[in-house]
C-alpha positions in Angstrom: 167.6 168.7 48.9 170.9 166.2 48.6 170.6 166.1 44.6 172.9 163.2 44.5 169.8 160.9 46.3 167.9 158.9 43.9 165.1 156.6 44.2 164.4 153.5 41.8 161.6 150.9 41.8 161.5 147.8 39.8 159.7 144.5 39.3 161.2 141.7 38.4 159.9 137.9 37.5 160.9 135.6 41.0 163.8 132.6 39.8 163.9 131.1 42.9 161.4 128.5 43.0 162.1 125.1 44.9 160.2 121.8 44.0 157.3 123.0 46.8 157.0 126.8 45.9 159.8 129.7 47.0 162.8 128.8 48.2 162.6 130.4 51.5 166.4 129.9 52.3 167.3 131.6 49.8 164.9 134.5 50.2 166.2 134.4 54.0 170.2 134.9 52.0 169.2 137.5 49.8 168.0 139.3 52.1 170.8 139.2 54.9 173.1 140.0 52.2 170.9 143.0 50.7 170.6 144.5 54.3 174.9 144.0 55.0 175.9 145.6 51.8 173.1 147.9 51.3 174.5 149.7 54.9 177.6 150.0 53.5 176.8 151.6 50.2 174.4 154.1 52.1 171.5 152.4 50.0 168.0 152.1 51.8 164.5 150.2 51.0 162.1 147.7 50.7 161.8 144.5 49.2 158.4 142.8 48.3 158.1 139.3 47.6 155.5 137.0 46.3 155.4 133.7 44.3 156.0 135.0 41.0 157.9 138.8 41.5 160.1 140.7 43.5 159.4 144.1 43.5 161.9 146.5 45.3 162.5 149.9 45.9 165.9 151.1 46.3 167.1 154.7 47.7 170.7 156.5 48.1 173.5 158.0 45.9 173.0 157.9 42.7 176.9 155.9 41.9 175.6 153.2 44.4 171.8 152.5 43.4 172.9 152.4 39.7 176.0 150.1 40.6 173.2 147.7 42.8 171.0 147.7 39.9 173.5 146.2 37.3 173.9 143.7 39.7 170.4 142.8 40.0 169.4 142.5 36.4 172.7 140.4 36.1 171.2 138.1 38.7 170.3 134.5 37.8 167.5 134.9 40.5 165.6 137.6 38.4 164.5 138.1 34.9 161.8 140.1 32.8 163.7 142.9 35.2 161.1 146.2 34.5 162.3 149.9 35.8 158.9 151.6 37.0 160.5 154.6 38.4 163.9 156.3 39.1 164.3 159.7 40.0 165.9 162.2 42.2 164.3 162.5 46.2 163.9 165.3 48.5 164.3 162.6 51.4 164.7 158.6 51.9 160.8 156.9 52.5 163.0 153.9 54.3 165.6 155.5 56.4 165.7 153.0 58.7 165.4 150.0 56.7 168.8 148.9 55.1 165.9 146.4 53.5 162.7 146.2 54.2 160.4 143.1 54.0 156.6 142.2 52.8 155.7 138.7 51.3 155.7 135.1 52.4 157.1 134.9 55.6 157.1 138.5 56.6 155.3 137.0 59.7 157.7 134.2 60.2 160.6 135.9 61.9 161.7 138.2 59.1 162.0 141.5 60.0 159.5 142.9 58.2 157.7 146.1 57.3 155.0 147.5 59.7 151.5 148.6 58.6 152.3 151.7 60.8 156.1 152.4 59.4 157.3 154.9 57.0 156.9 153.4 53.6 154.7 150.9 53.8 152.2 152.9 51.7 154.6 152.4 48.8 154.9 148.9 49.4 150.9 148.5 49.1 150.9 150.4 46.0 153.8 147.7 44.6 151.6 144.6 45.6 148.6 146.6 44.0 150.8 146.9 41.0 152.0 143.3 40.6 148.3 142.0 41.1 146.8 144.1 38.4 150.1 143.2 36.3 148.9 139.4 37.0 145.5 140.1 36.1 145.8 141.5 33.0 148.5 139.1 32.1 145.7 136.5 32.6 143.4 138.1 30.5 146.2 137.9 27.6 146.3 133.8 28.4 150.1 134.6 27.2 153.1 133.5 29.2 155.0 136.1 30.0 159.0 134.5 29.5 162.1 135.7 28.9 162.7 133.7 25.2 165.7 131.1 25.5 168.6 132.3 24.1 168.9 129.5 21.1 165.9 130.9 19.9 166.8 134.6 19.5 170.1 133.2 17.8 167.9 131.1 15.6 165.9 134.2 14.7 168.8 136.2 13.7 170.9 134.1 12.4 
């Protein structure tokens, strides 16, 4: 086992909403940018998508997932950022996907995850994830937001 290869999976409240739902062009740029960096890091895996999340799996060195994930929870385009898992692997569950694809438009040209492909079991388990996470958000009737920052400075100050 390569003890330097690490897995981490995350949710993270979707910021990229245009006036008529998700912006799709800029889904379409985050992804062609996740898949030309992530080959050169050595980093692997699999993006989900929907309306309100991203969920994402993440595998490689340890240096370079960690690096990636400061990025993304500095990223305008995500908040509420939530670590489910991250751990150590015996062996990459995407090794062929630089990124990986499911959600809206995963059958409009993206190159997207097969039902058949490594992986995609995990991705099913993500979406099964985020819709219970929405369900029993609903039951709450809270909003689940990140609180502006004038009002934390208001609180403690």
């Amino acid at each position: 086992m390569d003890t330097d290869l690490h897995a981490l999976c995350y949710f993270s409240r979707n910021r990229i909403m245009g006036p008529g739902g998700p912006d799709r062009s800029e889904l379409a740029q985050i992804l062609g940018t996740a898949r030309h960096n992530n080959r050169q890091l050595g980093i692997t895996g699999a993006l989900l998508f929907t309306e309100v999340y991203f969920a994402q799996i993440l595998e490689g060195p340890l240096g370079p997932v960690e690096t990636l994930f400061e990025r993304i929870q500095c990223d305008l385009r995500h908040s509420d950022v939530t670590v489910l898992s991250f751990q150590p692997i015996a062996q990459r569950r995407f090794a062929g996907w630089a990124m990986a694809y499911a959600g809206l438009g995963d059958g409009e040209g993206e190159a997207g995850l097969g039902f058949d492909e490594p992986g995609h079991d995990l991705v099913a388990v993500l979406r099964d994830l985020l819709d219970r996470h929405d369900q029993h958000r609903s039951r709450l009737g809270r909003e689940w937001r990140r609180p502006a920052p004038e009002s934390i400075a208001h609180a403690h100050g």
